[in-house]
C-alpha positions in Angstrom: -11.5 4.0 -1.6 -14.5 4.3 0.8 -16.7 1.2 1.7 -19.7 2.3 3.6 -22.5 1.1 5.7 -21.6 -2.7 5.1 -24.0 -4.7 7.4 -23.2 -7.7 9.3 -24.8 -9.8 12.1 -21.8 -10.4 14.8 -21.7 -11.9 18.4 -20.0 -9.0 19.7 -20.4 -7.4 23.3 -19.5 -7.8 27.2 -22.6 -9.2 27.5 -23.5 -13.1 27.4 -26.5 -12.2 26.2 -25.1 -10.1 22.8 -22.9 -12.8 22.6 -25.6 -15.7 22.3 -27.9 -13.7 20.1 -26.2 -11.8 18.2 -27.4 -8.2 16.8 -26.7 -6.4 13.5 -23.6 -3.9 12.7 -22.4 -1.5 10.9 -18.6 -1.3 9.1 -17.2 1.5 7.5 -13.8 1.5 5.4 -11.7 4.4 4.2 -8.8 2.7 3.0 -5.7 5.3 1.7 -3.7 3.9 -1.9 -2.5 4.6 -4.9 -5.1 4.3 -7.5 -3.4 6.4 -10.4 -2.8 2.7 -11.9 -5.6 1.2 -11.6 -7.5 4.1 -12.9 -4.9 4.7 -16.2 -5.0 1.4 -17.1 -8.5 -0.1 -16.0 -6.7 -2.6 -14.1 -8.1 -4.3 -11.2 -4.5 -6.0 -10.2 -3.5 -1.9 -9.5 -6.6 -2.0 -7.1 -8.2 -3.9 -4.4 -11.3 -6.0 -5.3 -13.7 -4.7 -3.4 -15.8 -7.8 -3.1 -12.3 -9.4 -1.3 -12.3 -6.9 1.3 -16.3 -7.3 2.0 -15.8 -11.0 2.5 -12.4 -10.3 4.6 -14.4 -8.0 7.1 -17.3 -10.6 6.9 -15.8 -13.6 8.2 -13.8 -11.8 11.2 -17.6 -9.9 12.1 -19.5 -12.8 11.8 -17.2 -16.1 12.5 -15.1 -14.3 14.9 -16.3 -12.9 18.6 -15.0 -9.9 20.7 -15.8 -8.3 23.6 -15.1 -4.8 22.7 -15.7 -2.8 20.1 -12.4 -1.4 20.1 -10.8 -4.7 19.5 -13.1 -5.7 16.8 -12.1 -2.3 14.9 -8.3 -3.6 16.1 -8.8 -6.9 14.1 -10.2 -5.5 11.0 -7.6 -2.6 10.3 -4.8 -5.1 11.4 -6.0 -8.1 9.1 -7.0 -5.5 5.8 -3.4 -3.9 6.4 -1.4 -7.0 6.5 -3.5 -8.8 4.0 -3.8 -5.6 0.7 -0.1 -4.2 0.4 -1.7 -1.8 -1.9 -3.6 -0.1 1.6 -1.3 2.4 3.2 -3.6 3.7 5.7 -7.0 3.0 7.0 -9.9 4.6 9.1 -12.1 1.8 10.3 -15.3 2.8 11.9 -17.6 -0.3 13.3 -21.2 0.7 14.9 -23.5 -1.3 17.2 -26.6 0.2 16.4 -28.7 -0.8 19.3 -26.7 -1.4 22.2 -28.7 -3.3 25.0 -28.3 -0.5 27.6 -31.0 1.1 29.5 -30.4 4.9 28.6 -31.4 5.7 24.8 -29.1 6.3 22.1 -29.1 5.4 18.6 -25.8 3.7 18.4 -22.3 3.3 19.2 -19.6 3.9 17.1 -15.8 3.2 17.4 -13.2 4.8 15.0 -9.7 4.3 15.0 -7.3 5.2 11.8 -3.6 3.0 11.0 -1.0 3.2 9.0 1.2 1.0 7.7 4.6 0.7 9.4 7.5 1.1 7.5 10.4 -1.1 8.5 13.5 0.3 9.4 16.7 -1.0 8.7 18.9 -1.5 11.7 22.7 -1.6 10.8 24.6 -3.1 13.8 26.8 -0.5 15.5 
Protein backbone atom coordinates (compact mmCIF):
# COMPACT_ATOMS: atom_id res chain seq x y z
CA UNK A 1 0.00 0.00 0.00
CA UNK A 2 1.43 3.33 -1.29
CA UNK A 3 0.37 6.76 0.29
CA UNK A 4 1.78 9.55 -1.62
CA UNK A 5 2.35 13.23 -1.57
CA UNK A 6 0.44 13.69 1.85
CA UNK A 7 0.98 17.45 2.78
CA UNK A 8 1.66 18.76 6.14
CA UNK A 9 2.82 22.09 7.69
CA UNK A 10 5.66 21.02 10.42
CA UNK A 11 8.08 23.07 12.59
CA UNK A 12 10.88 21.02 11.48
CA UNK A 13 14.69 22.24 10.83
CA UNK A 14 18.08 23.28 12.54
CA UNK A 15 16.98 26.53 12.19
CA UNK A 16 15.02 28.75 14.83
CA UNK A 17 13.66 30.37 12.25
CA UNK A 18 11.87 26.91 10.48
CA UNK A 19 11.13 26.14 13.73
CA UNK A 20 8.96 29.39 14.67
CA UNK A 21 7.37 29.56 11.26
CA UNK A 22 6.89 26.56 10.17
CA UNK A 23 6.92 25.58 6.18
CA UNK A 24 4.99 22.91 4.24
CA UNK A 25 6.08 19.04 3.63
CA UNK A 26 5.81 16.35 1.87
CA UNK A 27 5.30 12.46 3.26
CA UNK A 28 5.43 9.53 1.31
CA UNK A 29 4.44 5.83 2.52
CA UNK A 30 5.15 2.48 0.92
CA UNK A 31 4.05 0.27 3.52
CA UNK A 32 4.82 -3.82 2.70
CA UNK A 33 1.55 -6.45 4.01
CA UNK A 34 -0.46 -8.94 3.34
CA UNK A 35 -3.51 -7.84 1.60
CA UNK A 36 -4.65 -11.26 0.00
CA UNK A 37 -7.41 -10.93 2.98
CA UNK A 38 -8.44 -7.90 2.80
CA UNK A 39 -8.84 -8.05 -0.82
CA UNK A 40 -10.84 -11.80 -0.87
CA UNK A 41 -13.04 -10.81 1.56
CA UNK A 42 -13.56 -6.93 1.29
CA UNK A 43 -12.52 -6.59 4.75
CA UNK A 44 -11.10 -3.55 6.11
CA UNK A 45 -10.02 -5.37 9.63
CA UNK A 46 -7.49 -7.53 6.98
CA UNK A 47 -6.17 -3.98 6.04
CA UNK A 48 -5.07 -0.75 7.44
CA UNK A 49 -7.46 2.14 7.29
CA UNK A 50 -5.80 4.44 5.47
CA UNK A 51 -7.39 7.50 6.95
CA UNK A 52 -5.64 6.09 10.55
CA UNK A 53 -2.35 6.19 9.19
CA UNK A 54 -2.86 9.91 7.58
CA UNK A 55 -3.89 11.10 11.00
CA UNK A 56 -0.95 8.95 12.69
CA UNK A 57 1.76 10.73 10.39
CA UNK A 58 -0.26 14.08 10.90
CA UNK A 59 0.04 14.56 14.55
CA UNK A 60 3.86 13.50 14.84
CA UNK A 61 4.50 16.20 11.49
CA UNK A 62 2.58 18.82 12.79
CA UNK A 63 2.29 18.51 16.93
CA UNK A 64 5.70 17.08 17.16
CA UNK A 65 9.22 19.04 16.25
CA UNK A 66 12.69 17.73 15.02
CA UNK A 67 15.71 18.99 14.01
CA UNK A 68 16.55 16.62 11.30
CA UNK A 69 14.99 15.26 8.71
CA UNK A 70 16.38 12.02 9.25
CA UNK A 71 14.79 11.80 12.67
CA UNK A 72 11.47 12.84 11.59
CA UNK A 73 11.51 9.93 8.91
CA UNK A 74 12.91 7.88 12.21
CA UNK A 75 9.71 8.67 14.18
CA UNK A 76 7.23 7.95 11.54
CA UNK A 77 8.46 4.44 10.32
CA UNK A 78 9.06 3.61 14.10
CA UNK A 79 5.49 4.75 15.38
CA UNK A 80 3.53 3.16 11.90
CA UNK A 81 5.58 -0.18 12.58
CA UNK A 82 4.81 -0.51 16.23
CA UNK A 83 1.38 0.84 15.96
CA UNK A 84 -0.15 -1.51 12.34
CA UNK A 85 1.01 -5.22 13.10
CA UNK A 86 -0.35 -5.86 9.72
CA UNK A 87 3.00 -3.48 8.17
CA UNK A 88 6.04 -5.69 7.75
CA UNK A 89 8.13 -3.27 6.10
CA UNK A 90 8.18 0.35 5.28
CA UNK A 91 9.88 3.01 2.94
CA UNK A 92 9.25 6.42 4.40
CA UNK A 93 10.30 9.31 2.31
CA UNK A 94 9.66 12.99 3.99
CA UNK A 95 10.55 16.16 1.70
CA UNK A 96 11.13 19.79 2.73
CA UNK A 97 10.31 21.40 -0.32
CA UNK A 98 11.91 24.82 0.11
CA UNK A 99 14.64 24.61 2.30
CA UNK A 100 15.78 28.16 3.55
CA UNK A 101 19.33 27.82 2.12
CA UNK A 102 21.04 30.24 -0.15
CA UNK A 103 21.99 27.83 -3.11
CA UNK A 104 18.77 26.81 -5.22
CA UNK A 105 17.28 23.51 -5.18
CA UNK A 106 13.80 22.35 -5.28
CA UNK A 107 13.77 20.27 -2.32
CA UNK A 108 15.13 17.86 0.05
CA UNK A 109 14.22 14.51 0.44
CA UNK A 110 15.16 11.83 3.07
CA UNK A 111 14.40 8.09 2.52
CA UNK A 112 15.01 5.43 4.78
CA UNK A 113 13.17 1.74 4.52
CA UNK A 114 12.51 -0.69 7.97
CA UNK A 115 11.48 -3.77 8.75
CA UNK A 116 9.99 -5.28 11.36
CA UNK A 117 12.19 -7.21 13.74
CA UNK A 118 11.33 -10.56 14.49
CA UNK A 119 12.05 -11.61 18.06
CA UNK A 120 14.20 -14.35 18.73
CA UNK A 121 13.84 -16.77 21.26
CA UNK A 122 16.72 -17.01 23.58
CA UNK A 123 16.82 -20.49 25.43
CA UNK A 124 19.31 -20.20 28.42
CA UNK A 125 22.44 -22.33 27.81
Amino acid sequence: MKMDRMSFFGKHGVFEEERKLGQRWYVDLDMQMSLQEAGLYDDLEQSINYALIHETVRVIMEEESYLLVEALAERIASVLLDTYDRIEEITVRVTKPNPPFDIRFEGVTMEIVRARAEEVERGEG
